[in-house]
C-alpha positions as CSV (number, residue, x, y, z in Angstrom):
1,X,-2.8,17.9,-5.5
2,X,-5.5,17.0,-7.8
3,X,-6.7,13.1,-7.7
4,X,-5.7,11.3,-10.7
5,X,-8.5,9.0,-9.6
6,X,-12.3,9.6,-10.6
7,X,-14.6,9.0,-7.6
8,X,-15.2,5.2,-8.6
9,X,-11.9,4.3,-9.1
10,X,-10.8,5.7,-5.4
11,X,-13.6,3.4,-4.2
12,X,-12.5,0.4,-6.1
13,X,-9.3,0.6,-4.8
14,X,-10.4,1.3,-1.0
15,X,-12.5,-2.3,-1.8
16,X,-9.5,-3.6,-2.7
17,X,-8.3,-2.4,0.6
18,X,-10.7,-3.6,2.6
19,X,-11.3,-7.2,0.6
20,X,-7.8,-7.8,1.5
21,X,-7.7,-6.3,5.1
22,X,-10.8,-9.3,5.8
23,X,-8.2,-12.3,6.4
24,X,-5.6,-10.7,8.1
25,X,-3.9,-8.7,10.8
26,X,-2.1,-6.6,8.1
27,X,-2.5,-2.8,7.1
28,X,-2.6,-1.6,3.6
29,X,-2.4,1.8,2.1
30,X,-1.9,3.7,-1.4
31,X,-0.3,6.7,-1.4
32,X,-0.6,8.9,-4.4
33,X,1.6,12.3,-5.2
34,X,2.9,14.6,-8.4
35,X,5.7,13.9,-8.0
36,X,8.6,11.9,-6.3
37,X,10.4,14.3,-4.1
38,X,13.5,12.3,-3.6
39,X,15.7,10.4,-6.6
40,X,14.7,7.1,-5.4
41,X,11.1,6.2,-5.2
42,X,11.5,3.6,-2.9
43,X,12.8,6.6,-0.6
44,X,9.9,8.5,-0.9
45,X,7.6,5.9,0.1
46,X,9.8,4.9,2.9
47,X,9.3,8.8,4.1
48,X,5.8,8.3,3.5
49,X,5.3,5.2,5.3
50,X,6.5,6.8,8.7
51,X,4.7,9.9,7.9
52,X,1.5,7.9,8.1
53,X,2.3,5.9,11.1
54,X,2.4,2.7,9.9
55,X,5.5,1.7,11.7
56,X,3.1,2.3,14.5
57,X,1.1,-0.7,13.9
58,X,1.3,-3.9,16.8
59,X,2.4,-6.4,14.7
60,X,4.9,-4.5,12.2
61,X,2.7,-5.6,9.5
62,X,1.9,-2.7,7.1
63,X,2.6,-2.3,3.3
64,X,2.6,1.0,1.3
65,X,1.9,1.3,-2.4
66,X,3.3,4.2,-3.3
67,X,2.9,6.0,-6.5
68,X,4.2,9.8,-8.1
69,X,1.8,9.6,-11.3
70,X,3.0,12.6,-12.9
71,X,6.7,11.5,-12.8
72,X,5.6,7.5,-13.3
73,X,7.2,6.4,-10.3
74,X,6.6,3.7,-8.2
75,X,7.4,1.2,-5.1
76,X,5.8,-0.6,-2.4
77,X,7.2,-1.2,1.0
78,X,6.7,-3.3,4.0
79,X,7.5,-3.2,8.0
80,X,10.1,-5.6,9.4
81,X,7.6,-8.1,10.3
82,X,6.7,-8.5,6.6
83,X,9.6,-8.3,5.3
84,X,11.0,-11.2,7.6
85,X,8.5,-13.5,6.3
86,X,7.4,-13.1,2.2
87,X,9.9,-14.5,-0.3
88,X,13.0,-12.6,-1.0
89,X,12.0,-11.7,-4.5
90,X,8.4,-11.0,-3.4
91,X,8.5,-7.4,-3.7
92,X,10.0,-7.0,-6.8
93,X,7.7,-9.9,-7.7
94,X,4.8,-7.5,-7.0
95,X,5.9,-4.3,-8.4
96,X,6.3,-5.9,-11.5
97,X,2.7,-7.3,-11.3
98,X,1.3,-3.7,-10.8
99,X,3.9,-1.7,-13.5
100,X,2.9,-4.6,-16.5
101,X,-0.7,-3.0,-15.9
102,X,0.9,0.5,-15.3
103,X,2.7,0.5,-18.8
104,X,-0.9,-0.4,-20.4
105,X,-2.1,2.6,-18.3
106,X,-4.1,0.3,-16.0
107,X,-3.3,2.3,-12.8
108,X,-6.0,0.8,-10.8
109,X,-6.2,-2.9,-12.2
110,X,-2.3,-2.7,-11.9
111,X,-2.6,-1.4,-8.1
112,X,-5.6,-3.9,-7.2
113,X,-3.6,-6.9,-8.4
114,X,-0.9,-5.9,-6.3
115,X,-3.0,-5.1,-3.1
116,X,-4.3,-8.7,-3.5
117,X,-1.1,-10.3,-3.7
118,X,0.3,-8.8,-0.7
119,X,-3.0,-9.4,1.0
120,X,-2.7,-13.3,0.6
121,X,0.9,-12.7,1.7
122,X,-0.5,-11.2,4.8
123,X,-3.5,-13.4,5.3
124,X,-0.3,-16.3,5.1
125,X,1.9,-14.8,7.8
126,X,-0.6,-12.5,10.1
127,X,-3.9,-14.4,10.0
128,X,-6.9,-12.0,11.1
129,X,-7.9,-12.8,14.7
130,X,-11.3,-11.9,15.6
131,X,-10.3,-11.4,19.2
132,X,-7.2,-8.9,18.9
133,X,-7.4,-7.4,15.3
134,X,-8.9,-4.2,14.4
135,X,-7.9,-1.9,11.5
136,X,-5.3,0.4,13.0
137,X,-4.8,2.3,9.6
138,X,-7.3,4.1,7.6
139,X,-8.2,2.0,4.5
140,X,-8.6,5.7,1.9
141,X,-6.5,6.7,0.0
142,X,-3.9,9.0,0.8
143,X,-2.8,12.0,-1.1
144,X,0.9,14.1,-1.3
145,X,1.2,16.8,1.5
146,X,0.6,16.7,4.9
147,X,-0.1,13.0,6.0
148,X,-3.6,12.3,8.0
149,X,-3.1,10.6,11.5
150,X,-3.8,7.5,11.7
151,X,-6.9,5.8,13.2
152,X,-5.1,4.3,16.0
């Protein structure tokens, strides 16, 4: 797959990553494919989120922006320990966030603003703790086919 993302706009959203990452325990990721191979993108990303091991993580604590930009599809998922916590309409809060920026084409202002509202989420419930946490999940982007292993 060819990135839909130039150079600086993969980097702005690993910042976003990271920025968010700072005050918490929590893992982020973006995922970015073609296409959605399954009806239901919230599937897909679902599939995605155990192919990059992020059920793996000690807390339960990741989330996965997942986007199929040639077939404008989208969702974002959380582990159990995430889900547990954030408001019951949080994620469909967020999604919303990022696809009002999506339908003015603003991928990556659409997918920053949601990366920071799930990182105050997870700076709420999994506050970082300089003792225990370290970043179990690569922060780059991820890209359709075979998932990389996690840094774990």
């Amino acid at each position: 797959m060819n990135s839909p993302l130039t150079p600086a706009q993969d980097a702005a959203l690993v910042a976003a990553i990271k920025q968010a990452e700072i005050t918490t325990s929590g893992e982020i990721r973006v995922h970015l494919e073609d296409t959605c191979s399954t009806p239901e993108p919230l599937d897909r990303a679902a599939q995605v989120f155990a192919e990059l091991n992020m059920h793996k993580t000690a807390a339960r604590n990741g989330v996965l922006f997942y986007l199929a930009w040639k077939s404008r599809q989208f969702a974002v998922v959380g582990d159990s320990a995430i889900n547990s916590v954030v408001p019951d309409d949080f994620w469909e809060t967020t999604k919303e966030v990022v696809l009002e920026q999506f339908r003015h084409e603003n991928y990556v202002l659409g997918l920053e603003r949601g990366i920071k509202m799930v990182g105050e989420q997870l700076k709420r419930y999994f506050p970082y703790n300089a003792a225990s946490d370290q970043n179990e999940l690569d922060d780059s982007i991820s890209f359709g086919g075979p998932a990389p292993s996690s840094k774990a």
